[in-house]
C-alpha positions in Angstrom: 92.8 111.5 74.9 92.9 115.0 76.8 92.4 115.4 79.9 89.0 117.3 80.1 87.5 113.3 78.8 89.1 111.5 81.7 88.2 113.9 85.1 85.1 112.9 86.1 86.4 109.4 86.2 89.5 110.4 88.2 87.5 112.6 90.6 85.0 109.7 91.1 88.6 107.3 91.7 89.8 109.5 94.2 87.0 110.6 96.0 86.4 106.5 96.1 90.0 106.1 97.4 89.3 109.2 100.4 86.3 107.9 101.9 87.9 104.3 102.4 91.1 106.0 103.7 88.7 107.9 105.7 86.8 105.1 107.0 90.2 102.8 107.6 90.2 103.4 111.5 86.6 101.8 111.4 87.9 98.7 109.8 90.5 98.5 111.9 88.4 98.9 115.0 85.2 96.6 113.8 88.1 93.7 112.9 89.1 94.0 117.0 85.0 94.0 117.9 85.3 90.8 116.0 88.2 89.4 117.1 89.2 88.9 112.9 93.1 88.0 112.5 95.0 87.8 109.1 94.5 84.6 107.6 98.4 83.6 107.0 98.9 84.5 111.2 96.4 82.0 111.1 97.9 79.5 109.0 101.0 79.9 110.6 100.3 79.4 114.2 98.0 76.2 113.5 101.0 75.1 111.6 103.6 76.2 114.3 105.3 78.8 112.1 104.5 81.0 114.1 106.9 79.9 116.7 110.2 80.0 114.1 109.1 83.1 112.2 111.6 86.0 112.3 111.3 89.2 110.9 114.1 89.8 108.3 112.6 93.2 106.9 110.2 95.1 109.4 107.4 96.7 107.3 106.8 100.5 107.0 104.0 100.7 109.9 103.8 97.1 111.5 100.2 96.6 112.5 98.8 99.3 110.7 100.0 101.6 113.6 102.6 104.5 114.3 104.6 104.3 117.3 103.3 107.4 119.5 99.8 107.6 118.1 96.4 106.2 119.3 95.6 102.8 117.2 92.5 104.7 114.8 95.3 107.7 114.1 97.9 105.1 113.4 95.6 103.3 111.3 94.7 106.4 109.6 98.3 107.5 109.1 98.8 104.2 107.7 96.1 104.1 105.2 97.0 107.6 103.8 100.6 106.9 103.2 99.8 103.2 101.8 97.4 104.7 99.6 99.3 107.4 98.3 103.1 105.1 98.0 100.2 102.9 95.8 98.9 105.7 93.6 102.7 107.5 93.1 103.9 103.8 92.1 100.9 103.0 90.0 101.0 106.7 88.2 104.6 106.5 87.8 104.4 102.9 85.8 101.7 103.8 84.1 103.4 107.0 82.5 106.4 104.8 81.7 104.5 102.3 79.9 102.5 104.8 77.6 104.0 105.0 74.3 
């Protein structure tokens, strides 16, 4: 399969995968407007997890934010580096798994 057959797919993928990063910082701030909270914090604090839970490996941006940045540029960074750890690790195995 060359290339040339697959690029309107990929160009459709990607520009897919800019306009949600894009839009990421909307998300972020409609999920405050509603008050929305992950659904395992949930689980945890009607549970009382919550209250024994200790962080053994802090994530890469905790809460979707970047120390020193508003919350929508945080959010922003966030989704651009997610995105682009996911497509370098997805790329990466698929190229080791073709034959």
């Amino acid at each position: 399969m060359s290339v040339q057959s697959t690029e309107p797919w990929i160009k459709g993928a990607l520009l897919g995968i800019l306009v949600l990063v894009v839009l990421a910082p909307l998300f972020g701030w409609a999920s405050g407007a509603v008050g929305y909270a992950e659904p395992l914090e949930n689980a945890a604090e009607a549970t009382g997890g919550a209250e024994a839970a200790t962080t053994t490996l802090p994530g890469l941006f905790p809460d979707y934010s970047v120390p020193g940045l508003s919350t929508s540029v945080g959010t922003l960074v966030s989704a651009i580096v997610g995105t682009g750890l996911t497509l370098l690790i997805a790329v990466g195995t698929g190229r080791l798994l073709e034959p």
